[in-house]
C-alpha positions, 0 to 999 in steps of 0.5 A: 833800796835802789838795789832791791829795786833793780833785783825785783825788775831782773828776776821779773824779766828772768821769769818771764824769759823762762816763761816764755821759753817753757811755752814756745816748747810746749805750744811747738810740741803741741802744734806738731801733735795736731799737725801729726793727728796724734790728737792724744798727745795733743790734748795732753796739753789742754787745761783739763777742766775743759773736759768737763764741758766736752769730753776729750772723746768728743773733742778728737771726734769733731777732729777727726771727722772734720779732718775725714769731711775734707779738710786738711789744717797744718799750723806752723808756730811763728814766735810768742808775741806776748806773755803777761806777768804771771798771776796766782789765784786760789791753789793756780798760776795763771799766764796770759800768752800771745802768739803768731802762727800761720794756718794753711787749710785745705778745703775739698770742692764738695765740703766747701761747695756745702758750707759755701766759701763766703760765709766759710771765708767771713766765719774765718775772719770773725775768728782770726780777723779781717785782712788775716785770711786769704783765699786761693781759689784755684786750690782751695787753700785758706791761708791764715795768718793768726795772732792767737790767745791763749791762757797758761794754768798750772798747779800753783809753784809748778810748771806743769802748765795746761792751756786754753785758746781764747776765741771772741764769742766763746767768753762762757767757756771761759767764764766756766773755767777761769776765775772772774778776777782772772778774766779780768785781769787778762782783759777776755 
């Protein structure tokens, strides 16, 4: 009995292990797409049903326009704080993944003289935290450093995983995408 035990713990921690390799590679792959502007393959990575709401096309023009308006964005990936066991629901897998990166954002004089640094600066912190953004003024340059959310599906049995990032304030998207009995199992 003990043994079986002890058989159940180590293929738990070999999953996650897996896991958690799978999702470092496809969040580096992804990050290095958008830092590249190559938004196609970067939103081969996000879970479809997103387009549902808004349409991959609005998704890479809000992009790019903020990207021509003046501002510049690179993420650098730091490591995969967090994976939570993975949990299945109806035909779905669904895992739970915290990560840390570092978001360096340039912002052109004019772009932010319109939005106004300060209420840019507190909209920054509402998302990534208090004492998570700072500010070099003389550049222009917001850097981040940002513990991010974010929710892993695939087809159930696969490890064709799709994501969705978890952002405060946006829980109806979630809410439209993603089981009741997910969100709260994953505490969103």
């Amino acid at each position: 009995c003990g043994s079986n035990v002890t058989t159940d713990v180590k293929e738990k921690e070999k999953s996650k292990e897996e896991l958690t390799e799978h999702f470092t590679k496809d969040l580096k792959s992804f990050l290095s797409y958008m830092n590249e502007e190559d938004w196609d393959s970067a939103f081969d990575y996000i879970y479809p049903k997103l387009f549902n709401i808004v349409s991959k096309e609005q998704m890479i023009g809000a992009v790019e326009q903020a990207f021509q308006s003046g501002m510049e964005m690179k993420v650098s990936f730091i490591e995969i704080d967090d994976v939570s066991a993975k949990t299945t629901h109806e035909k779905e897998d669904f895992c739970k993944i915290q990560y840390k990166s570092t978001i360096t954002m340039t912002i052109s004089q004019d772009m932010l003289e319109i939005m106004g640094a300060d209420q840019f600066i507190q909209s920054l912190e509402a998302a990534y935290g208090i004492g998570a953004v700072n500010y070099n003024e003389d550049k222009g340059m917001f850097v981040i450093d940002a513990l991010r959310i974010i929710v892993a599906i695939a087809d159930k049995g696969t490890m064709k995983w799709k994501y969705i990032e978890y952002n405060p304030g946006q829980e109806q998207i979630l809410t439209t995408l993603l089981p009741s009995e997910v969100i709260k199992e994953f505490d969103l």
